[in-house]
C-alpha positions as CSV (number, residue, x, y, z in Angstrom):
1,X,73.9,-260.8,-66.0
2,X,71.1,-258.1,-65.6
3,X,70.1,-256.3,-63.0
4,X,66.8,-255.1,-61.9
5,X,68.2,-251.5,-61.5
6,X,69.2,-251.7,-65.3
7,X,65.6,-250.8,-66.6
8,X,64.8,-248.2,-64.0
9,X,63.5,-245.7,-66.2
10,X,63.0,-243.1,-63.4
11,X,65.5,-240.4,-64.5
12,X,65.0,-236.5,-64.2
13,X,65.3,-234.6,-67.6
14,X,65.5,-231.3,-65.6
15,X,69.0,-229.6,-65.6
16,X,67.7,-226.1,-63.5
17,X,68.1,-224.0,-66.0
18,X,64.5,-222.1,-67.9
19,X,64.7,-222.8,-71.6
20,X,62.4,-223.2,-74.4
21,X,63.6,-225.3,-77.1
22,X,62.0,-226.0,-80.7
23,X,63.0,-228.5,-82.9
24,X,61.6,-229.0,-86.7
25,X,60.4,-232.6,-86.7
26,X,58.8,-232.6,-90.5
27,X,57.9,-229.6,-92.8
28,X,54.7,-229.5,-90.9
29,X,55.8,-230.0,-87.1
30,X,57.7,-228.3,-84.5
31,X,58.7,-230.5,-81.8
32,X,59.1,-227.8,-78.4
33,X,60.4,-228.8,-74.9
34,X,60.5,-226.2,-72.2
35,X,62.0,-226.0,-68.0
36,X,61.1,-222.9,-65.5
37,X,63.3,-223.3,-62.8
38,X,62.5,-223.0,-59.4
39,X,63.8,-219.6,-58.7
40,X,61.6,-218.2,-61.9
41,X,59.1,-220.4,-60.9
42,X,58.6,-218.6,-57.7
43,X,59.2,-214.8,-59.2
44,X,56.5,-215.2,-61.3
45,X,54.1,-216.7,-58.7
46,X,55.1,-214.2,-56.5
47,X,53.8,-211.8,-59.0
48,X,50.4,-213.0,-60.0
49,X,50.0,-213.9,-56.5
50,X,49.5,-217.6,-57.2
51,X,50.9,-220.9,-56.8
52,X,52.4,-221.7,-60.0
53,X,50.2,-225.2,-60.6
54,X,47.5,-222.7,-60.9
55,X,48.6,-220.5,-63.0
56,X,47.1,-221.1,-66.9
57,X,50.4,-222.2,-69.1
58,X,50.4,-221.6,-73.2
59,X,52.4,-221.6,-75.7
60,X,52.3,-219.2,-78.5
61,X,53.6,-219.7,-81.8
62,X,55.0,-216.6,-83.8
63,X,55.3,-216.7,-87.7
64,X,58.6,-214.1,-87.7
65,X,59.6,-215.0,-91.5
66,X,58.9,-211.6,-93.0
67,X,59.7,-209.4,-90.1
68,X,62.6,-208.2,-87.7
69,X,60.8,-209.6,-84.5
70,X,60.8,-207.4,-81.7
71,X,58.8,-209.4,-79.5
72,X,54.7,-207.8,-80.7
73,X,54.7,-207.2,-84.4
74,X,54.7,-211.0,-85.4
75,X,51.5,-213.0,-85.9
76,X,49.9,-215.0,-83.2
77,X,49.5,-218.3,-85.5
78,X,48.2,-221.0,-82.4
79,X,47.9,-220.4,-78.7
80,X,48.0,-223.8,-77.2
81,X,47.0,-224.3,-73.5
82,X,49.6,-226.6,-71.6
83,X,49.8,-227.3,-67.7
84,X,52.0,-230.7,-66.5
85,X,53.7,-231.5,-69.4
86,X,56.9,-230.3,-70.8
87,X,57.0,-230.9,-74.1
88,X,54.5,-230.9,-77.0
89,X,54.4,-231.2,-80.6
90,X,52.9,-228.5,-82.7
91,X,51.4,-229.8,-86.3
92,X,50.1,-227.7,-89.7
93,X,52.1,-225.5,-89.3
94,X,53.1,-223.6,-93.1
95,X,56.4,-225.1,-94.8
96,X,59.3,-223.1,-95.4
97,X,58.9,-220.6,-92.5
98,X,60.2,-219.2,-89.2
99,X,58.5,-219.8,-86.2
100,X,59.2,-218.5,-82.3
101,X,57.6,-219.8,-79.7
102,X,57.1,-218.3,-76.0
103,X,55.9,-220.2,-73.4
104,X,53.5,-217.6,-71.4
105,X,50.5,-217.7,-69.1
106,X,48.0,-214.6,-68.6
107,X,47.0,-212.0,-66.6
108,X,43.8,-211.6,-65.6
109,X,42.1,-209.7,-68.4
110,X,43.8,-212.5,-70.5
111,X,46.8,-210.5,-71.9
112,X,49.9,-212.9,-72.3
113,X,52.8,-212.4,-70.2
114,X,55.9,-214.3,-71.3
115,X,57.5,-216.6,-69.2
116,X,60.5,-217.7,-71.8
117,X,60.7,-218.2,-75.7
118,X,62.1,-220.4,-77.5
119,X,64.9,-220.4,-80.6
120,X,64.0,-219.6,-84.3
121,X,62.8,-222.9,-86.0
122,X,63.2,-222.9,-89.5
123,X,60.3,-225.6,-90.8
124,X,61.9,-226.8,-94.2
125,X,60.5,-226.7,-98.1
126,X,57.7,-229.2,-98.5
127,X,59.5,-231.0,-100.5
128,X,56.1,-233.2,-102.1
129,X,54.6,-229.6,-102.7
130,X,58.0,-228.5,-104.7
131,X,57.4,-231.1,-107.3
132,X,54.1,-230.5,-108.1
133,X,54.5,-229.1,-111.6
134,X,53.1,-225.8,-112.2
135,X,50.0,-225.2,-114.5
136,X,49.7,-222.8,-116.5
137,X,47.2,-222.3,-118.8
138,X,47.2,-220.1,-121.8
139,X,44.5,-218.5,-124.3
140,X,43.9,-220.9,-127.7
141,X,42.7,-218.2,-129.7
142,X,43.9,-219.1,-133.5
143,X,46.3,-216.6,-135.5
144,X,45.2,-214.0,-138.2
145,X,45.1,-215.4,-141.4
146,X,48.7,-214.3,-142.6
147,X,47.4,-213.4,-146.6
148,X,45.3,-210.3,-143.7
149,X,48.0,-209.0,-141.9
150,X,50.9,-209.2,-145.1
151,X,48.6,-209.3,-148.4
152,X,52.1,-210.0,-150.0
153,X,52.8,-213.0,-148.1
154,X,51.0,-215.5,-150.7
155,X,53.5,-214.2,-153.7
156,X,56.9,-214.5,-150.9
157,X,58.2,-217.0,-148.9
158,X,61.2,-215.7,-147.5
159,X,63.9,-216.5,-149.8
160,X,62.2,-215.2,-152.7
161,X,59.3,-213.9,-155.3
162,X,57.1,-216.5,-156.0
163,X,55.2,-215.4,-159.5
């Protein structure tokens, strides 16, 4: 017998701990979930001297394939503007790369300030772009005529003198 009770879909997904997570969903798609908890939610309030709601929430998506990321010397690939909701998906993003995302809000000549970031995601090989066969095209000029280069070549075939 069923209950009422047994669809109440009213559950809290927060565990009071501050993580970023991302997850590859596709080749093209980075599925990212984040939590501040209260305590970090109030230190960094405290120091823009704001209530959090206010405060302007991104997140900022690093390409860190090439490089040993120190935290500045990776590209800026999308700066997304977030507020209530804690999770998002990211889409066309490049196959076959490493991404880092931070979630961060800014100060108030609009440099980012991190809040937390998030794990390496590794976005898999497109694998409809891998089997795309490879063109090459290549120049159709014709050969020398062979009697030009080897004037000989009419009176020997190889094996021997033709007379």
């Amino acid at each position: 017998m069923l209950r009422e009770d047994d669809f109440d879909e009213q559950w809290d997904r927060r565990y009071g701990t501050s993580r970023v997570v991302g997850m590859a969903k596709d080749p093209h798609t980075i599925f990212v979930y984040w939590e501040v908890d209260d305590t970090r939610r109030a230190l960094i309030a405290r120091h823009f001297c704001a209530q959090w709601d206010t405060l302007a929430l991104y997140l900022c998506v690093y390409d860190v394939t090439d490089c040993w990321f120190d935290g500045y010397n990776a590209p800026l690939i999308a700066r997304i503007r977030v507020q209530s909701e804690d999770n998002w998906y990211i889409h066309n993003l490049q196959s076959d790369r490493n991404y880092v995302i931070d979630l961060a809000t800014t100060s108030l000549d609009d440099r980012l300030f991190s809040i937390h970031r998030s794990n390496v995601v590794t976005l898999p090989l497109d694998k409809t772009a891998a089997l795309q066969p490879e063109v090459q095209f290549a120049c159709t000029i014709p050969p020398p005529e062979i009697s030009h280069v080897h004037p000989y070549a009419s009176q020997f075939d190889g094996y021997h003198i033709c007379e």
